[in-house]
C-alpha positions as CSV (number, residue, x, y, z in Angstrom):
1,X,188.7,152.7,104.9
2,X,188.4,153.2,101.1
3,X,190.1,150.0,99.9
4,X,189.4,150.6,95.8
5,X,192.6,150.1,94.6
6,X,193.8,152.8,91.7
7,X,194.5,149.3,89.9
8,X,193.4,149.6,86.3
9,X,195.1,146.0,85.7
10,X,197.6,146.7,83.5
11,X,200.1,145.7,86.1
12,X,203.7,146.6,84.4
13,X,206.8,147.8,86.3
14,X,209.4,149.9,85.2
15,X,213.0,149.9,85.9
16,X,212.2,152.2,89.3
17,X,209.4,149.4,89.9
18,X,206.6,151.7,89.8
19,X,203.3,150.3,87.9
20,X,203.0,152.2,84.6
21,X,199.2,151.6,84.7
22,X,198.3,152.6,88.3
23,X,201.6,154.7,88.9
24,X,202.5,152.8,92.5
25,X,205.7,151.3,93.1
26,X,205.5,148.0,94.0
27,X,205.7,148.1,97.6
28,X,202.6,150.2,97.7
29,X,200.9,147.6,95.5
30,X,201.8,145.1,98.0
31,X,200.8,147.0,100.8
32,X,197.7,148.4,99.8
33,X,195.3,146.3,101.6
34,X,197.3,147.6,105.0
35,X,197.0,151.0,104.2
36,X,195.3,153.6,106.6
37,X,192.3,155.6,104.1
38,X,194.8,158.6,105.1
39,X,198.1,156.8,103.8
40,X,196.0,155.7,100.7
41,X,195.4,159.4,99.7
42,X,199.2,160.1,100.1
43,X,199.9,157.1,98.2
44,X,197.5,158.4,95.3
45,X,198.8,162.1,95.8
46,X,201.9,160.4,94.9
47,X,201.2,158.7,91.7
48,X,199.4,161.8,90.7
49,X,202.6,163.5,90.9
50,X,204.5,160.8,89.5
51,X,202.6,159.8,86.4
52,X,204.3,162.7,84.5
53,X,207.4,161.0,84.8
54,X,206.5,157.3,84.4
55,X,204.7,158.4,81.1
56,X,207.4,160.2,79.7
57,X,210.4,156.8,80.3
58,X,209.7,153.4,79.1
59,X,206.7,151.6,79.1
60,X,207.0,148.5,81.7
61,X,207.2,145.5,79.2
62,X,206.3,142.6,81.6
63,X,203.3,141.8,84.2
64,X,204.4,142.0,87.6
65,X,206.1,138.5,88.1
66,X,206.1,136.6,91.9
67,X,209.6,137.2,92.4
68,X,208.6,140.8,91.8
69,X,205.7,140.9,94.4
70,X,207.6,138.9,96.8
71,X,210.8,141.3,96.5
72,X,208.1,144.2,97.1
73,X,207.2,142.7,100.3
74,X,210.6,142.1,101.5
75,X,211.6,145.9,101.0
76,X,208.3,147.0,103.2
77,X,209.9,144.5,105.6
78,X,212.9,145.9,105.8
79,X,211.7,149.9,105.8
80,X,209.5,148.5,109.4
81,X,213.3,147.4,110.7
82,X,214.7,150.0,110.0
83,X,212.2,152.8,111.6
């Protein structure tokens, strides 16, 4: 598995809680680690796609806070229930 995170640490989320330094939304962040190689090339096929995007709105203004990271986790926790 290729584990190198797309991390450039410049960990800010915008208002759609996507990182405008590495261009994942935070529950990919969280998940990473978990990630199949396979799901880790959609996920950066993805931020490819969305960069564009996230470079054209705001600029996050804060590092990614616990409350953040721990509400990240508790989405990918609720996308398992609900498959």
């Amino acid at each position: 598995m290729s584990d190198a995170s797309p991390c450039i640490a410049c960990c800010k989320l915008n208002d759609d809680k996507v990182c405008t330094g590495c261009y994942r939304h935070i529950t990919e962040i969280v998940s990473w680690n978990k990630l199949s190689e396979e799901e880790q090339l959609r996920v950066r096929a993805t931020c490819a796609e969305r960069k564009p995007s996230v470079d054209a709105g705001p600029l996050g203004q804060t590092p990614i806070t616990q409350a953040e990271w721990q509400a990240g986790k508790a989405m990918l926790l609720q996308q398992k229930q609900q498959k």
